[in-house]
N, C-alpha and C positions, 0 to 999 in steps of 0.2 A: 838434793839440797839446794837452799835457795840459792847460795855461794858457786854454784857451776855456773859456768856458760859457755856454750858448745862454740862460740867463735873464736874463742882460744883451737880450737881443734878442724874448726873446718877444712874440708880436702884430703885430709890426712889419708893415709893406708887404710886405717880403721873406716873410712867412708866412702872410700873405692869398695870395700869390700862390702858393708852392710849395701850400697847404694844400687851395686850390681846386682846382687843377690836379689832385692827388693823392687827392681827394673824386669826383671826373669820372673819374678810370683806372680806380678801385675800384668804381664805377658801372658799370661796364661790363664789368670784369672779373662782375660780377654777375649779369650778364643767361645765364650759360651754368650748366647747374647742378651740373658738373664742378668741384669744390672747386680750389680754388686757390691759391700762399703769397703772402706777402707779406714782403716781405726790407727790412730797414731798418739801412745799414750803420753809420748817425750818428743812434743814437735821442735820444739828450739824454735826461732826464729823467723828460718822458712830459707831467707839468704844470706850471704855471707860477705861482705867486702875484706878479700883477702889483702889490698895493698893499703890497707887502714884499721885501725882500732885493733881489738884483741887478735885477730888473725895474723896480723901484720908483726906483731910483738915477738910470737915464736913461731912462726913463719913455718908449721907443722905442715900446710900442703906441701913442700918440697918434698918431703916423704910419699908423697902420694899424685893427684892430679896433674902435678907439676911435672912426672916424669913420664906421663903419659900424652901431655897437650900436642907435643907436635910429632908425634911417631908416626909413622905411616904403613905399620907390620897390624895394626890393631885385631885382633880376634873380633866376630861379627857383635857377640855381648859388650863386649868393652868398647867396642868402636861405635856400638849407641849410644852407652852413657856419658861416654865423651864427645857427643853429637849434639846432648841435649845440655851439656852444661857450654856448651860453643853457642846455643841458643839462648841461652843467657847476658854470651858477650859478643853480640853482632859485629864490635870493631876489629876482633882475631884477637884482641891484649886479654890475658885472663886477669878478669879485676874479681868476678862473683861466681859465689861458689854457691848452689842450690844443695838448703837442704831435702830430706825424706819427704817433707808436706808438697813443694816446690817441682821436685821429681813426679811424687805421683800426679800428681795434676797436669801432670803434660803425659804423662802415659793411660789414663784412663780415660775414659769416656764420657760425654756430655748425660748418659742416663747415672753415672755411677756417681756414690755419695761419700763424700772425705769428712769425718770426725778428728778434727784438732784439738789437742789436750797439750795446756804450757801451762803450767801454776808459777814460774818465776814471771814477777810483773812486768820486768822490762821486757823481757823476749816474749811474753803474748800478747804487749803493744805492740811491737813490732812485729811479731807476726801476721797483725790483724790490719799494719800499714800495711805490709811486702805486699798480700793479698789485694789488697785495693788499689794497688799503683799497679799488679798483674793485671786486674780487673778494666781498667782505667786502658793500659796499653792493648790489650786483646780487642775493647770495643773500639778505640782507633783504627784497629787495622782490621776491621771487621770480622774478627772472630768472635769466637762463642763467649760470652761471659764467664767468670774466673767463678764468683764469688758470692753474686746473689743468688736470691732464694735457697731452694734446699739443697744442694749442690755441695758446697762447702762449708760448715760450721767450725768457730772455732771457742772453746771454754777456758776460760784463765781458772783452772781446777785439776787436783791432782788426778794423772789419769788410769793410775791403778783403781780409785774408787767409781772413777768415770765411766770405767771401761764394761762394768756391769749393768748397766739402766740400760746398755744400746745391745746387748746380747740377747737373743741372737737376732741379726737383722732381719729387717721385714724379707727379703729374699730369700732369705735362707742360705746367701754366701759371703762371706767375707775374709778379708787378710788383717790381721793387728801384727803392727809392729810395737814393739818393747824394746827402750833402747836408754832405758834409769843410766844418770853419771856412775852410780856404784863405786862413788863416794863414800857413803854412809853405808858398811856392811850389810847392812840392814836390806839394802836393793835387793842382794841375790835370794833371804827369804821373801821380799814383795811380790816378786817375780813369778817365784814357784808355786806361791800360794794362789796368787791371779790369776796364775794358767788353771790351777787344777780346780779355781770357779767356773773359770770360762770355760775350760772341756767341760763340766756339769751344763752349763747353759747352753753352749752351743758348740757338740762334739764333733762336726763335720769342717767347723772353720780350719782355716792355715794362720797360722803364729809365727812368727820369725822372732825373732830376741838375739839383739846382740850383747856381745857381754865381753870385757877384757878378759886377756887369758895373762894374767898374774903369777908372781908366787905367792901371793895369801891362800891361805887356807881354805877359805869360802869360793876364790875363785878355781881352785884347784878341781873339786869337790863339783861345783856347780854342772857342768854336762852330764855327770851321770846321775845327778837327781834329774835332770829334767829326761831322762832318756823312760824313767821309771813311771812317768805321767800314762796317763789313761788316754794314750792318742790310737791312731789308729795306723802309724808311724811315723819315723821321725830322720831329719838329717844334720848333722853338725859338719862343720865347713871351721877352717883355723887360716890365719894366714899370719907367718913370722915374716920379716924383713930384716932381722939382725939376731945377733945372740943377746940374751940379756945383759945385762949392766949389772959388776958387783954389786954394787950398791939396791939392787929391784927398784931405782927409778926409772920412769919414762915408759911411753904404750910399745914394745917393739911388737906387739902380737894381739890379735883377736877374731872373734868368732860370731858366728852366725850359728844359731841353732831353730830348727823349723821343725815344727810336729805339724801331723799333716802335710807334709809337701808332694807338690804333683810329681808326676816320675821322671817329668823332664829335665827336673834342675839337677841332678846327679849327673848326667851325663853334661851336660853346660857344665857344671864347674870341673867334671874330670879333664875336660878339652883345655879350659881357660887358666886353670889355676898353676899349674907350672908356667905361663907365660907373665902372669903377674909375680912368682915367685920373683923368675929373671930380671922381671924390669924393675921393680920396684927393692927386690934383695940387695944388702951392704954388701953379708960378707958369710960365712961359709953356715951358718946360724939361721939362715934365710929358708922357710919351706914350709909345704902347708899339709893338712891332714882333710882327709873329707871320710865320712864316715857316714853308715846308714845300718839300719836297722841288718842289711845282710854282708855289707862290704864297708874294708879299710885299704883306700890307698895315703903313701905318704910321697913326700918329695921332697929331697934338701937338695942345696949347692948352690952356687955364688957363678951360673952360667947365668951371659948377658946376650938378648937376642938384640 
């Protein structure tokens, strides 16, 4: 909906957890030397100024980023992506928070292709600044260009219909991320529908999707439609930080769900995810699930490392 924008929420738990997740896919998509795209149906922004404007209002990174900035216990995963969003803010103050488009593009490769999809006006203006003042700084310090030529694209167009003209890419490998407000009920069927395009179009890619884990009805429901998709398997990943609220306001919980994922991200989030339980957990509500095609672990408790 045109009414979201993700800088009310930047930092949060919910973007430690897609962002780690999404740093690990890109990792790996790496190791082959076969370029490859990267498709981002819901880019947002790109960056985030936490100590201003919507960020600053409900000040949602304390939940997340904010409890991780000056630890010094970090797991090897989380102690990257907290490395790369420090590269962001060269004085040590955490002012900016990178989003998904922002991250990948400092994790991928100068042959590899990023697909930006923002259909809200103001944040694919702004996307299409962040990008050019990235661009701008890289050729100051003599690194590789952000943004011209084929490299990076960015469409002010929604990117569930986007997302099909570019399937399947000229390589034959690619990562999409899906990450709709889910706002508008309406997202959890886009979603599922778009995947079960895109596995027709191109059944080998990796999909990640994030999704809140609610008590609505739709969000309840939502993992195991997508478990039933025509992948060739698949992993969902949860992470709580508190018990819910009488009321079901507020995100205290969400998820990551990947068809197609390589086999190494399971054992990554078996390692890391009780660690982010602890740091990031209020109170005895706090725990997360990971789940695959052959295995279910879980983990509660309000233990702090």
């Amino acid at each position: 909906m045109l009414s979201y924008r993700h800088a009310f929420h930047a930092g949060n738990h919910a973007d430690v957890l897609k962002h780690i997740v999404t740093i690990q896919l890109l990792r790996y998509m790496n190791q082959k030397d076969t370029p490859y795209m990267y498709i981002d149906t819901h880019a947002g922004a790109g960056v985030y100024a936490l100590d201003d404007g919507y960020a600053a209002k409900n000040a949602e990174y304390e939940t997340g980023i904010s409890k991780l900035w000056e630890r010094k216990d970090l797991p090897p995963p989380v102690a990257e992506y907290v490395q790369l969003i420090k590269s962001l803010n060269p004085s040590g103050k955490m002012r900016y928070y990178p989003g998904s488009p922002y991250c990948a593009d400092k994790v991928m490769r100068e042959a590899d292709r990023l697909r930006l999809f923002e259909l809200h006006p103001s944040d694919s203006k702004i996307l299409s600044e962040n990008f050019r003042k990235l661009e701008a700084h890289a050729a100051a310090q003599g690194q590789r260009p952000t943004t011209r030529g084929k490299r990076v694209m960015i469409q002010k167009t929604d990117g569930f219909l986007g997302l099909k003209a570019l399937l399947p890419p000229p390589s034959r490998r690619g990562l999409v991320l899906i990450d709709p407000p889910y706002e508008d009920k309406g997202d959890y069927r886009r979603v599922k529908d778009t995947l079960t395009d895109a596995l027709q179009r191109f059944a080998t890619g990796t999909y990640a999707v994030w999704y809140p884990v609610l008590q609505r009805m739709e969000s309840r429901q939502f993992p195991d439609q997508l478990k039933r998709l025509s992948a060739n398997g698949w992993l969902n990943v949860t992470l709580s930080i508190s018990t819910p609220s009488p009321d079901g306001f507020g995100l205290h919980s969400s998820g990551m769900f990947v068809l197609n994922p390589p086999w190494t991200l399971e054992p990554v989030l078996r390692d890391l995810m009780p660690y982010l339980v602890a740091t990031l957990g209020t109170d005895s509500g706090a725990g997360f699930t990971l789940e695959s095609g052959q295995t279910v672990a879980r983990y509660t408790g309000t233990r702090r490392v």
